[in-house]
C-alpha positions in Angstrom: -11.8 -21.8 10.3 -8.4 -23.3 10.1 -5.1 -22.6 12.3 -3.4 -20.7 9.5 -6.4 -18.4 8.5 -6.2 -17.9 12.1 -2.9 -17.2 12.3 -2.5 -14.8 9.4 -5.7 -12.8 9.5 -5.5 -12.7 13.4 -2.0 -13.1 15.0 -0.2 -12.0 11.2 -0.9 -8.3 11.6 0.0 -7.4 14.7 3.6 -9.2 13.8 3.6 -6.6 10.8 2.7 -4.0 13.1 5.3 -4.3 15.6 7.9 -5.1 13.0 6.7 -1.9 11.3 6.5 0.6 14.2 9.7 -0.9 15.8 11.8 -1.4 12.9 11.3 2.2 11.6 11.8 3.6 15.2 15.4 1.6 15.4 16.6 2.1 12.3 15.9 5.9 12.7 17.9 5.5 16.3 21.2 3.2 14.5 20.9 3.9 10.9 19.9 7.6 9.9 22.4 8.3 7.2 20.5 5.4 5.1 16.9 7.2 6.2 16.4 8.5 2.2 14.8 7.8 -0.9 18.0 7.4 -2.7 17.1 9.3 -5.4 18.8 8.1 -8.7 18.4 11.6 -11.0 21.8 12.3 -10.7 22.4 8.6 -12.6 20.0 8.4 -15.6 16.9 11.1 -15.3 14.8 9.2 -18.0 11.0 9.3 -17.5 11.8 9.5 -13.4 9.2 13.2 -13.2 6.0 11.3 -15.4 6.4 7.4 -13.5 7.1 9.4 -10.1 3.9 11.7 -10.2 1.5 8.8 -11.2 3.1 6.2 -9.3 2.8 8.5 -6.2 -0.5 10.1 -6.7 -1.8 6.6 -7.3 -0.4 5.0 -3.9 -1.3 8.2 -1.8 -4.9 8.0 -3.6 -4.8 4.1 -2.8 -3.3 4.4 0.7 -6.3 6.9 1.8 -8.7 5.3 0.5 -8.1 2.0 2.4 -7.9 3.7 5.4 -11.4 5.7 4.5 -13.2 3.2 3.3 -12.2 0.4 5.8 -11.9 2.0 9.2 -14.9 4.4 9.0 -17.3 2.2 10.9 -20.3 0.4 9.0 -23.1 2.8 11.4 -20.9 6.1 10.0 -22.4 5.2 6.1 -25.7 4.1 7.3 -26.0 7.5 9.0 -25.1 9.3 6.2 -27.1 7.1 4.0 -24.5 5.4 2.0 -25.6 1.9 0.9 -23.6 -0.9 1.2 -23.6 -1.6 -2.2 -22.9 2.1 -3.3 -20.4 2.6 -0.9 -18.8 -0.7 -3.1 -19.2 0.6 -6.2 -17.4 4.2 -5.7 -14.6 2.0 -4.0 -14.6 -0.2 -7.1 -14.5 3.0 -8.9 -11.6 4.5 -6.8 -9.8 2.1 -7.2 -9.7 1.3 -10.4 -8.5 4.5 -11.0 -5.6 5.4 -8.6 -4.6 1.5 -9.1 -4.4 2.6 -13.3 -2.4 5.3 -12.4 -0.1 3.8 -9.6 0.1 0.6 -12.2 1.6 2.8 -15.3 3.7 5.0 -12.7 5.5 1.4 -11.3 6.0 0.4 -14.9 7.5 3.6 -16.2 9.7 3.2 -13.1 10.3 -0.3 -12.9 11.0 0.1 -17.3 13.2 2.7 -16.9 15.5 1.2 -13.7 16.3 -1.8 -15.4 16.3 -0.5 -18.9 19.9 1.7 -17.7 23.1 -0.1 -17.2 24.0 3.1 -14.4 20.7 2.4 -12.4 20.8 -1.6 -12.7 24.5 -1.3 -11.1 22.9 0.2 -8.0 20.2 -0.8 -7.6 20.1 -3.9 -4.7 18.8 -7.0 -4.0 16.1 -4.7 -1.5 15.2 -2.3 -4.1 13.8 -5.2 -6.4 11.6 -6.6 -3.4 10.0 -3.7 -2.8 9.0 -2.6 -6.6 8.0 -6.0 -7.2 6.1 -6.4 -4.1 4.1 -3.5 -4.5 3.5 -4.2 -7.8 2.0 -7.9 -6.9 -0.1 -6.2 -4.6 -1.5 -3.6 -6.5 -2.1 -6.4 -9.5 -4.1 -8.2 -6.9 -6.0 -5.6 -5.6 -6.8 -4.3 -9.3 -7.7 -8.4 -10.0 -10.3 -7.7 -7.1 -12.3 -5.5 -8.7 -13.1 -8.1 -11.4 -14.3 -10.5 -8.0 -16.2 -7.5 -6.7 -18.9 -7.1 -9.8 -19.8 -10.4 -9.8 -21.5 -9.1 -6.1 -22.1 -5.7 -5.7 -24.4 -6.1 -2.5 -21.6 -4.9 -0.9 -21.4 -8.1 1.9 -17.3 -8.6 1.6 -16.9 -4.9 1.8 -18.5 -4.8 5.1 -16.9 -8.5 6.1 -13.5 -6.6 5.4 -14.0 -3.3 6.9 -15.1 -5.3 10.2 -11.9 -7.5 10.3 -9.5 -3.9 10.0 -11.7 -1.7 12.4 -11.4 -5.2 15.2 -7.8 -5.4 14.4 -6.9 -1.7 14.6 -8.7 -2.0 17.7 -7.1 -5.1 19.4 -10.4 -6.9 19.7 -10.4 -10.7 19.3 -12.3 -12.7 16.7 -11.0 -10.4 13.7 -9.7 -13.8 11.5 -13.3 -15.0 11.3 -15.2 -12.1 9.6 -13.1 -12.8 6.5 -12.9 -16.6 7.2 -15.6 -17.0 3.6 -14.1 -13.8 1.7 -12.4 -14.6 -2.1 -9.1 -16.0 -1.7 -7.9 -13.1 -4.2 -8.9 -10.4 -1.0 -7.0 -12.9 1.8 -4.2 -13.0 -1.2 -3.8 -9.1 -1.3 -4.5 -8.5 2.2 -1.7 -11.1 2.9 0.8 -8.9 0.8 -0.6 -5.5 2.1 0.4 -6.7 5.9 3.8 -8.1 4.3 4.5 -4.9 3.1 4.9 -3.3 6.3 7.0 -6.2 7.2 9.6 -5.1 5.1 9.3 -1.3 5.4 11.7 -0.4 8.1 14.9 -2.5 5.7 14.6 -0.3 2.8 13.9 2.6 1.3 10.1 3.1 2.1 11.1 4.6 5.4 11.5 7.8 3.8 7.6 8.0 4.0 7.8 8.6 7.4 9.6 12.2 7.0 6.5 12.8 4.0 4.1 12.1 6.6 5.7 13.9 9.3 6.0 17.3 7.7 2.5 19.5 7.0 4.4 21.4 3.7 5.2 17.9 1.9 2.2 18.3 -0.7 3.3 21.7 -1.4 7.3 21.4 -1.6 9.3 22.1 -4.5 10.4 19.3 -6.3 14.2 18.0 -5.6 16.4 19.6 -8.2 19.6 17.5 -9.1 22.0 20.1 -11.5 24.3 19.8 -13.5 27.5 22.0 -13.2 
């Protein structure tokens, strides 16, 4: 196991996580007028209600299901007698789906921002980053499906949901359950932990106020009039 698999898969998270938790913490403290979406309805409406839906029902579906299906411990599905290799295949399933739908929702989005003169003038250096990183990410996760179901005994699920469950609970030796996994699963993991990296600069931080109210699933939508 080399020094930079070492690094990345072992030190590399916990870097992203204090940037993450920190980050969003002082820019809530120094910068709270910029703590919004920055909705851009009132510029060019477009296809913003179909590409916002999927791409959000997609990322949500995505976001809980990594957190499901890799930090429930391995003894939790042998209990409830959940093979390995089923346990793979609804994942692969999953997936495939909420990744298809986050996928079209980002390209509605990404066609319709750069498709407007209005919404390219405002849109900033930041914004780009982010849409494109989360679209690289999601490409790579979707690519790992294909380097799932050439081995559906389920062994890199289980190598993977041992190397989040050590890290999310600061135990050493994380780096080396992954250390033979498909370099397209180090390659998306690599940009998962990134992405936290670059939460707390941009506009992302407006998940934390979803997250931190019980009556955001059942909100009525923002309504931008004209007079």
């Amino acid at each position: 196991m080399s020094y930079l698999h070492q690094f990345i898969f072992g030190i590399y998270p916990y870097i992203a996580l204090a940037i993450f938790l920190l980050g969003s913490l002082i820019r809530f403290d120094r910068e709270q007028y910029t703590w919004k979406s920055e909705s851009s309805q009132l510029l060019y409406r477009g296809s913003l209600r179909t590409g916002n839906i999927l791409f959000h029902v997609g990322i949500l579906g995505l976001f809980f299901g990594h957190a499901v299906g890799l930090l429930t411990p391995v003894w939790v599905w042998d209990a409830l007698g959940i093979t390995h290799s089923l346990k793979q295949i609804v994942a692969m399933v999953a997936g495939g789906v909420m990744g298809g739908l986050c996928l079209i929702g980002i390209l509605i989005l990404l066609a319709r921002r750069f498709a407007s003169d209005r919404l390219r003038a405002v849109t900033t250096f930041k914004d780009k980053i982010v849409l494109l990183w989360i679209l690289a990410t999601l490409l790579l996760g979707l690519f790992s499906i294909y380097a799932s179901a050439s081995h559906t005994d389920g062994h890199v699920m289980v190598q993977l949901m041992n190397w989040a469950q050590h890290i999310l609970t600061l135990r050493g030796g994380a780096a080396q359950f992954i250390a033979d996994a498909p370099l397209i699963f180090k390659l998306h993991l690599f940009m998962g932990m990134s992405l936290f990296v670059i939460f707390p600069f941009t506009r992302l931080v407006h998940v934390w106020s979803g997250f931190g109210t019980v009556t955001y699933l059942g909100r009525a939508f923002q309504l931008v009039r004209r007079r």
